[in-house]
N, C-alpha and C positions, 0 to 999 in steps of 0.2 A: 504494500500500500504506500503510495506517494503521500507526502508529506503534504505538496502544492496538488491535493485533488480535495473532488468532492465527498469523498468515503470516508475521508481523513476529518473533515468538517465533521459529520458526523461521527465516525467511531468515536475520537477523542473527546469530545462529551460526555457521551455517554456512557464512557470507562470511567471518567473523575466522577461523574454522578454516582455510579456504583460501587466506587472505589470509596469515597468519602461518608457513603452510607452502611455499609459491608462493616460487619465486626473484624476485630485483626484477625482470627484463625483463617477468613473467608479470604482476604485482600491478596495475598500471595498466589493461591491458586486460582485466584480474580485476573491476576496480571500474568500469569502464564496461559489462562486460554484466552486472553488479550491479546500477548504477542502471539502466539500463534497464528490466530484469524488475519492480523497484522503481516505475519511472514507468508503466508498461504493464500492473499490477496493476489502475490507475486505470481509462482508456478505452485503448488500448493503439496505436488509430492515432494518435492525439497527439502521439504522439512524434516523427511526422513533422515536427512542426510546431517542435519542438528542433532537428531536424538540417537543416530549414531554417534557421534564426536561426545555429545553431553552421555553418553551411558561409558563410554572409554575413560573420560577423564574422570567421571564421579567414582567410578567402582577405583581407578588408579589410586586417585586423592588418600581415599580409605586406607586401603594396601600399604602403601606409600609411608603416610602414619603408623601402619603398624608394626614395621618391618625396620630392620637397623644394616648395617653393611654393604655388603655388595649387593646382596637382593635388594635393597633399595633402590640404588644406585640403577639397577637394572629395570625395574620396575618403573624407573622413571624415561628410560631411553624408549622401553617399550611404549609406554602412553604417549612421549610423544612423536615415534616412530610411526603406529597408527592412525595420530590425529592429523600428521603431515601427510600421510599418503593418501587421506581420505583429498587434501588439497588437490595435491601433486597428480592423481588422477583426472580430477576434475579440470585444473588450472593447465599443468605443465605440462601434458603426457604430450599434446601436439607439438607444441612446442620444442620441448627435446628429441623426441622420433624424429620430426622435420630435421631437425638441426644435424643428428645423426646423419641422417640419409644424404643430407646437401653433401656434408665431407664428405661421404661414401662415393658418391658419386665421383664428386671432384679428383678423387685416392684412384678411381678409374672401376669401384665395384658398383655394379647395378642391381640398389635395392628398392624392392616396392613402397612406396609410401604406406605408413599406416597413420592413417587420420580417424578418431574417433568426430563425432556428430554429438557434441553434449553440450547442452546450453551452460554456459557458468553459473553454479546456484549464485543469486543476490548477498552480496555482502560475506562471502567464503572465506575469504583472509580476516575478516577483522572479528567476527566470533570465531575463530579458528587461533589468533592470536590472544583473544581474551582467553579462551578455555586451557590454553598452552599457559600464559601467567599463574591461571589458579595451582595446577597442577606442580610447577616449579616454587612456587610460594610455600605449599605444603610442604612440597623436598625442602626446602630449606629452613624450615621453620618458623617461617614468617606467617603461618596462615591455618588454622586449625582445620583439618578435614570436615567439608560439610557433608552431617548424616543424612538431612532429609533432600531428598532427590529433587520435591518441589522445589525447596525453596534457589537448590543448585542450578537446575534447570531454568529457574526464570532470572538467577545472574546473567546466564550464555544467554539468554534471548529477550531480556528484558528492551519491551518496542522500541525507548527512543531513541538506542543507540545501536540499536541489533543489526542493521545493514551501512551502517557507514560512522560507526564510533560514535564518540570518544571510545578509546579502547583502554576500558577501567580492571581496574586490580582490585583482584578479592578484599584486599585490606578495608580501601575503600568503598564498595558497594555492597559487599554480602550482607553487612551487618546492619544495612537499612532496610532489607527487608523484613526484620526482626523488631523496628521501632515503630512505634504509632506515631502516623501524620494526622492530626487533625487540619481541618481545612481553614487555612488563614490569607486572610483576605491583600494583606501585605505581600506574603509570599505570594499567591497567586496573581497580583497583579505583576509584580515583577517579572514573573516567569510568561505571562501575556506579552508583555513587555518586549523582552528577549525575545521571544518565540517572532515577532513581529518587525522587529530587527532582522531577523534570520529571514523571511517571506518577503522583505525588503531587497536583501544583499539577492536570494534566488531568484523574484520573479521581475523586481526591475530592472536589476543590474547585467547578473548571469545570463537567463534568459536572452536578453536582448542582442547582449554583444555573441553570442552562441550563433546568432544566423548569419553575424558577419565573417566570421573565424572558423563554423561548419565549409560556409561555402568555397574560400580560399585553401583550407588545408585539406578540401577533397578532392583537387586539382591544382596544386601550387605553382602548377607549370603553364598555368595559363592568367595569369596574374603575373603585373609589373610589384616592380620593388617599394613601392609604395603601401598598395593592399598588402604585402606580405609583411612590410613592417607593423602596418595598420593593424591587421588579424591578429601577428605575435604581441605588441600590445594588449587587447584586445583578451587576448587569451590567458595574459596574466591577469587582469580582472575577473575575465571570466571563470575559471577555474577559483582561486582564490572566494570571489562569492559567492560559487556555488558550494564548494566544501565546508567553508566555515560556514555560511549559511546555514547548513544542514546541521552544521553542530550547536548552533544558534538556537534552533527549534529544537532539537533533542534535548540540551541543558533547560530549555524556557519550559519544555513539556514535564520532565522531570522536576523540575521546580514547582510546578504548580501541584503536581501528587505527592510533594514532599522531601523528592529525592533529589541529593547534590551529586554531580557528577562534574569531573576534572574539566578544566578548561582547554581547546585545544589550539588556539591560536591568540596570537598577541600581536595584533596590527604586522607583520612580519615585514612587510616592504618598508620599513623605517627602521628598517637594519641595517647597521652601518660596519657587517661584515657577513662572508659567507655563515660560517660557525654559530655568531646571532642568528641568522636568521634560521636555521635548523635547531634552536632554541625557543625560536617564535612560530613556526609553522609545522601544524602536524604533532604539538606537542607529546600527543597519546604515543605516537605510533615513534617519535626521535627517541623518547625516553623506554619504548619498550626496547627497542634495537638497541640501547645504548646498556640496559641493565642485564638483557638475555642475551646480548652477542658479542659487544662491542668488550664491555667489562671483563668477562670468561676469558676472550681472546687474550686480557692482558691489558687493555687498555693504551695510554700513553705512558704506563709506567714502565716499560719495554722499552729496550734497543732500538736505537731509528731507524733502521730496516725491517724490524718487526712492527713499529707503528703505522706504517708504511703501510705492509700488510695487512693490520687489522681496519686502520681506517678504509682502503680500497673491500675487502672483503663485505664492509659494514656496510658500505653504501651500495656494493653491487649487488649485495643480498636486497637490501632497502628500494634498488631498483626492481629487480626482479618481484618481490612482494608486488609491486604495482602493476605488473600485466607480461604474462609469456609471449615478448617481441625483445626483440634487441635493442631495439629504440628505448626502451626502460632501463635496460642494463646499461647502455651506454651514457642515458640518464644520471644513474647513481653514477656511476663511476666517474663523469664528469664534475658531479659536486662534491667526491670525494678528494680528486683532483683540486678543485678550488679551496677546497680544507687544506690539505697541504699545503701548497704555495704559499696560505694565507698565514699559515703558520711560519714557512720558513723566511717570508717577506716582511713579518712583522717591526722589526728593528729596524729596516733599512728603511720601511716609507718611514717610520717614526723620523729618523733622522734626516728622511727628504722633508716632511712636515718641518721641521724644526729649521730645515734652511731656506727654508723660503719663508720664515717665518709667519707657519700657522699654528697655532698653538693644539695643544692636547686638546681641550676642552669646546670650540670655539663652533659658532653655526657653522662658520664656512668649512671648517673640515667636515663636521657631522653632516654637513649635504654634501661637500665631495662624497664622503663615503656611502650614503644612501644613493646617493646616484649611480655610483659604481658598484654596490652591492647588485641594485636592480638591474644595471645592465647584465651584469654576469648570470643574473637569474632569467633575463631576458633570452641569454642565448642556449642556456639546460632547458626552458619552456620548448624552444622549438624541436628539440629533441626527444621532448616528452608527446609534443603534441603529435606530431609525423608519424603519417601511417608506416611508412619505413625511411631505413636508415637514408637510400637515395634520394625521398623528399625533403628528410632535415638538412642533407648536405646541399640539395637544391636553394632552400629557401635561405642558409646561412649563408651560400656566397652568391644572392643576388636583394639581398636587401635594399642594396643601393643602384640597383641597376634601373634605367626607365622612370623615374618617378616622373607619373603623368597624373594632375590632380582633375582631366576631363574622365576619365577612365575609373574615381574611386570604387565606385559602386559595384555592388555583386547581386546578383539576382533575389536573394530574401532582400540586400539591404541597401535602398533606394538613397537616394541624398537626402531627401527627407527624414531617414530614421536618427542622420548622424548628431542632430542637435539635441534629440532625448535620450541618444547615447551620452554623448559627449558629457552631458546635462546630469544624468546617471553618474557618472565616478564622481563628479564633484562633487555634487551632493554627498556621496558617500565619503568622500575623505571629508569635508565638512562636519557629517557628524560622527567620524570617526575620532575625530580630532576633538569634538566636545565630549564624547563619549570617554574617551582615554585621558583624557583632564579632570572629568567628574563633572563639568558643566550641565549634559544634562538631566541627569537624575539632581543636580543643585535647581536647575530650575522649574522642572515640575517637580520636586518637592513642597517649594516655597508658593507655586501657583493655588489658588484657589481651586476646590473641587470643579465649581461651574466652568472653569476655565482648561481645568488639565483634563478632563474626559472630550470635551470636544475637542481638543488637540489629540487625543487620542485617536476620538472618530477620524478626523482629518486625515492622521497621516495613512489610516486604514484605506481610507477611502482614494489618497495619491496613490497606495499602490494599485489597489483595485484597477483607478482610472489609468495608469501610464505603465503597467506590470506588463510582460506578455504573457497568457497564458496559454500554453500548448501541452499542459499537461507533461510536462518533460523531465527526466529522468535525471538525478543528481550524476555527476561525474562519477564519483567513486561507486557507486552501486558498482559499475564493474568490475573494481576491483577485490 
């Protein structure tokens, strides 16, 4: 079930209606046939494929706790040996077969392609990486085995982060399923609030620039260097407010039934280095790669040829998590890349900074750096976005070629759409910028009731009026 439909309008009602009136023994296995209806709105046998991963890790968890030694230790490679290949089938099989077979060929052997035909279940990696935290939490002793299967089961699939994060840890979610929410009118406004925020960033922003950036990077070879700069722009908005978007509504929606869940973004493009900015973007998913893969490997506490390694390992894993094409992989490993460099460059811009006399602190270097940060993130976007690698390399070395501004348009999007595009980001970094100040929760606080709900109405109503709606599918869903 989409977030930006009309099923959604409805279901989410009428789960808080029931949820808020439902005694707590009922509430838990209220929000488990919640998300289900929720995930099975999708393809609906899929969900098979949840309660397979959720009956591996729950019975593991148990085991796991009660076991000392190397059968632990084992017990744990098993659970998530299994929970990985329930992915790896799903996600990677074509993927890697293909990839085989090309070398094969190329080696001079001629082998048959083996292509499976399986839709991606919805949101595969990211309760598949939740149910992997709970189960390493346990092994380490960070996280007491949950006995009752409900309440385990509606952690993996609890709706408003179940197909596209945040991706929370046992520590912090298990154990609100076990509290009473009463229903508080503060808290639920606030979570409206955000949640509104979120249908803002998706359906005016995302949306909109989605038909200019569709249409470019599914022919980039017929586009000048303009449009293609245009759409790669374009597509770091895009992407950006559709992802956090979604995390927007998930946090606002949990919020209003009671539940806190992690933040997963922090304005990221007013990061004024690579490293910031994978601090700021993606929070859930930097900090899982960084405590289950990155850490274990050794971290930076290693030999610089081993850091080397762990950091490229970290991000090409972190690519690959995001879709079986190369173009992902090459992804990661490009911003692992720019970790590096940025680390071994650190000293010398300092000392270029300081002779040209720009100080540590100062605006003008903090927008150098934002500037520069975005650019380099500008040119990992095109490598993310490209269906293959010969489109990203297409569209990287003709950016600059042809800029014809008679020619901008692309067939969704006319010269008329560009000014409530255009119109769009400002707005949003406008009240991005009051939002990350605290301005405006300082000013509908202080407003009058009669005042602050029809601003409310209002800005409901701007997106209504200037939102696109095509019913359309967050980015990450596919991954």
């Amino acid at each position: 079930m989409l977030f930006n439909s009309l099923e959604f309008a409805i279901f989410f009602p009428v789960v808080c209606a029931l949820y808020f009136l439902s005694p707590q023994k009922a509430r838990v296995p209220l929000l488990l046939v919640a998300s289900c209806a929720f995930y099975m709105a999708f393809i609906p046998v899929y969900i098979l494929i949840l309660f397979v991963t959720i009956g591996i890790d729950y019975v593991a968890g148990i085991y796991i706790a009660r076991t000392s030694g190397a059968a632990r230790k084992w017990l744990l490679i098993l659970s998530i040996l299994s929970t990985c290949a329930v992915l790896f089938v799903f996600k990677y099989f074509n993927f890697f077969t293909g990839s085989f077979v090309a070398v094969a060929n190329l080696a001079g052997w001629r082998l048959p392609d083996v292509v499976t035909h399986i839709i991606l279940p919805i949101g595969l990696s990211f309760h598949t990486f939740q149910s992997l935290s709970y189960v390493v939490e346990v092994y380490r002793g960070h996280q007491e085995p949950e006995k009752d299967l409900v309440t385990y089961a509606t952690y993996v699939m609890f709706f408003p982060q179940l197909v596209a994060g945040p991706i929370e840890r046992p520590q912090n979610l298990l154990h609100q399923f076990r509290e009473w929410h009463s229903f508080d009118y503060d808290r639920v406004t606030s979570g409206l609030k955000r949640m509104a925020w979120g249908f803002f960033k998706k359906i005016v922003v995302a949306d909109r620039l989605s038909l200019y950036v569709n249409d470019v990077y599914a022919a980039p070879r017929n586009y000048n260097g303009l449009q293609l700069s245009l759409a790669t722009f374009f597509f770091a908005y895009q992407i950006y407010c559709d992802f956090s978007g979604y995390s927007d509504i998930a946090i606002g929606s949990a919020r209003i039934l009671g539940f806190k869940l992690m933040e997963n973004f922090d304005t990221p493009y007013y990061s004024r280095s690579v490293s910031e900015f994978w601090r700021r973007w993606h929070i859930s998913l930097s900090t899982w790669f960084r405590d289950y893969l990155y850490i274990p490997l050794g971290g930076s506490r290693v030999m610089p040829g081993r850091w080397v390694f762990n950091i490229l390992v970290t991000f090409g894993v972190s690519g690959l998590w995001h879709g079986a094409n190369w173009t992902y992989v090459i992804w990661g490993l490009l911003n692992g890349v720019y970790l590096l460099v940025g680390g071994w460059t650190h000293r010398a811009r300092n000392r270029f900074f300081a002779a040209v006399g720009i100080g540590s602190d100062t605006t003008l270097r903090n927008g150098i750096q934002i500037i520069g940060t975005f650019l380099l993130t500008l040119v990992a976007w095109v490598v993310f976005r490209a269906k293959s690698v010969g489109d990203a390399l297409y569209v990287l070395t003709h950016f600059y070629s042809n800029w014809n501004l008679a020619s901008i348009k692309t067939p969704q999007f006319q010269l008329k759409h560009f000014p409530a595009a255009l119109g769009a980001i400002v707005l949003l970094e406008v009240l991005q910028l009051w939002r990350h100040r605290g301005l405006s929760n300082f000013i509908t606080f202080r407003m009058p009731v009669f005042v602050r709900w029809p601003a409310y109405i209002g800005f409901v109503f701007m997106v209504v009026l200037i939102g696109v709606f095509r019913k359309a599918q967050f980015i990450y869903f596919q991954f």
